[in-house]
N, C-alpha and C positions, 0 to 999 in steps of 0.2 A: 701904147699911150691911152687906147680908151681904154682896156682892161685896168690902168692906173684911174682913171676918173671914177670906173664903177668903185673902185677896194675906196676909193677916197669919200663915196659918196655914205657908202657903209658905213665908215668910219665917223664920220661926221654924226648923222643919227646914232651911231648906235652910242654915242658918248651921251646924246639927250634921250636918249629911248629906253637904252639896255641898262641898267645895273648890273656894276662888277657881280660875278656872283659864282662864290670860290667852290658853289659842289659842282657845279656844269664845270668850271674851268679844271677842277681835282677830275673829274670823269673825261676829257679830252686828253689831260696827260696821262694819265690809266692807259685809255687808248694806247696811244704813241708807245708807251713804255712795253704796253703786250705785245707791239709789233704789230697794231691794226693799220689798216688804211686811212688814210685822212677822209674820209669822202664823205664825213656827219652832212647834214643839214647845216647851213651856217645860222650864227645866234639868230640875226632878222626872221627866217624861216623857221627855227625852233619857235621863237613867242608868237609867230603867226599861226602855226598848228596850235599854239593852246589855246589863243584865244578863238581861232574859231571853234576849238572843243569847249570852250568855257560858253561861246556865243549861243551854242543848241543844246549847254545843261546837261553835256556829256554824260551816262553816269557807266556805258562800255565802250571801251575800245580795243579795236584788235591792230594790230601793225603789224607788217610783214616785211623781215628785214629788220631786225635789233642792231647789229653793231656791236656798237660798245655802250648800248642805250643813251646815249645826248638825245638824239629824241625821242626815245621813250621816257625820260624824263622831265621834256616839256609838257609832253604829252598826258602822262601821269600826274602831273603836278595841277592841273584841270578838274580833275577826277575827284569828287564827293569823298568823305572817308569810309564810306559803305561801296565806293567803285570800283571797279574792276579792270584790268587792261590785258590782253593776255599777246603779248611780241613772240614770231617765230625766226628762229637764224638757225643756218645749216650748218655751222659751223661750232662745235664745242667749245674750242679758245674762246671765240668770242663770246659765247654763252656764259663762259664763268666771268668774262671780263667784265657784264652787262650787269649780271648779278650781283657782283661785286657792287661797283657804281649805283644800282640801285637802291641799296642794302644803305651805302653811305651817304643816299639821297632822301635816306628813310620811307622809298619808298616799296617796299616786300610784301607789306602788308595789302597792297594794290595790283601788284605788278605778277605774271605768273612769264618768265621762258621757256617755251619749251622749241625742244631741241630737234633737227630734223630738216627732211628740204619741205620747204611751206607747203607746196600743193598736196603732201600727205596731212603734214598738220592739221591743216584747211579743210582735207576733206572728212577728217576724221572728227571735226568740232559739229557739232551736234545742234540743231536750233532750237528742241525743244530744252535744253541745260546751258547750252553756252552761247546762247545770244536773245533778243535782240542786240546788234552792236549798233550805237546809236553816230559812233565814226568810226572808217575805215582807213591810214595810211599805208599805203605800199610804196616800199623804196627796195626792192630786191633785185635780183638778176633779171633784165627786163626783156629777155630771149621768152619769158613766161607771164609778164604784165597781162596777158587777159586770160589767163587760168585764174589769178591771182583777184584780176576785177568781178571775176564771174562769181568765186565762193564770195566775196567780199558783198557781193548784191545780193547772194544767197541766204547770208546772214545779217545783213541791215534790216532795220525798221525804216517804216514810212518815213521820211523826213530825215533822215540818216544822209552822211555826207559820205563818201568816198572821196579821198584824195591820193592821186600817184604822181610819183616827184620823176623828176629827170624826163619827161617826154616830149620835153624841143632840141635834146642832141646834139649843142651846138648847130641847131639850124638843120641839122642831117635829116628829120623827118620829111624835110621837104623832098626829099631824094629818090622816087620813087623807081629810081634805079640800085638802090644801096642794097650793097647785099652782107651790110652788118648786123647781124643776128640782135642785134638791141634797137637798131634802129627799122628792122622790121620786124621786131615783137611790138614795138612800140606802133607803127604804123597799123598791126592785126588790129592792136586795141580799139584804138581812135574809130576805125572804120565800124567794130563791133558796137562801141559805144554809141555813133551816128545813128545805130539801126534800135535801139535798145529803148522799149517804148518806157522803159520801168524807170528813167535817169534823164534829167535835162542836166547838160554837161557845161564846158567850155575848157578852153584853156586861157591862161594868163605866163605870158613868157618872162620870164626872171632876168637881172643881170647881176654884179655885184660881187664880194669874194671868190663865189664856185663859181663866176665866170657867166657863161649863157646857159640859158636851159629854162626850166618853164614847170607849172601843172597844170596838172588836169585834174578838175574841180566837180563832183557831179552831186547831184541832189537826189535821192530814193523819192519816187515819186507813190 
């Protein structure tokens, strides 16, 4: 019943908020059709990453965890025509599926995938060529969330945002007995973050179509 209130609540805004808008919806069916997983960002949280990438005049961004790009495409779609975004997925299906969708979002010219598990990616991008990145999104396999926040701080600029999605778990972070590898990747993070004089952080917990879950929002100080 309340999981029905939240999808209702969504629905309602997102009829006055979202415009229909047939390349996001063309790149979820893509999705589905490759045989991806559902588990994009939902529309509310896609126009909420662009606009806070629009709010701090984005002109890089790095994401970690492509998909089927939905949100790299929100995300992309912020980005100046001289910007830059460069998504990492470990997975190759989903790589051609991204680029695809890109491609048909007109966005190539912005966008770079490359392919591999992030934390090589990550570690092989370079600061003095491939960054400042002015914002950071991580949505990957979250057994690795603070590999992933560490290069992520490594490569921001002062004033640069890092954002990582799914870190309230349905509530499970509070569990400081859970011995679910996402749910104490997720907990390593938060604790490293707490300590991290370089970032004043928070979280904000979600509800809505994906259900419960939250981010973690931090400021490059």
């Amino acid at each position: 019943m309340v999981e029905d209130v939240w999808s209702s609540v969504d629905d309602y805004f997102g009829q006055l908020l979202l415009e229909r808008d047939p390349v996001l919806d063309s790149a979820l069916e893509a999705n589905a059709a490759g045989g991806l997983p559902g588990i994009d960002v939902s529309p509310h949280q896609g126009k909420m990453l662009h606009l806070l990438a629009r709010s701090i005049g984005a002109r890089r961004i790095l994401e970690v965890g492509t998909l089927g790009g939905y949100s790299t495409i929100w995300l992309a779609r912020a980005l100046p025509p001289d910007g830059r975004l460069i998504t990492c997925e470990i997975d190759p299906r989903h790589a051609e599926v991204a680029r695809s969708n890109l491609a048909g979002a007109g966005l190539s010219g912005v966008t770079e995938v490359r392919v591999g598990p992030a934390a090589d990616t990550l570690a092989a991008l370079d600061p003095a060529v491939d960054s400042p990145f002015d914002l950071a999104f991580i949505d990957a396999d979250k057994a690795s969330n603070l590999v992933y926040f560490e290069h992520a701080l490594r490569l921001s600029r002062p004033g640069g945002m890092i954002i990582v999605d799914n870190v309230v778990r349905n509530g499970g972070v509070a569990d400081a007995r859970s011995d679910d590898p996402s749910v104490v990747g997720t907990r390593r993070l938060a604790e490293a973050v707490a300590r991290e004089q370089r970032v004043s952080a928070t979280v904000i917990q979600t509800v809505g179509t994906k259900g419960y879950d939250g981010f973690l929002l931090a400021l490059v100080q």
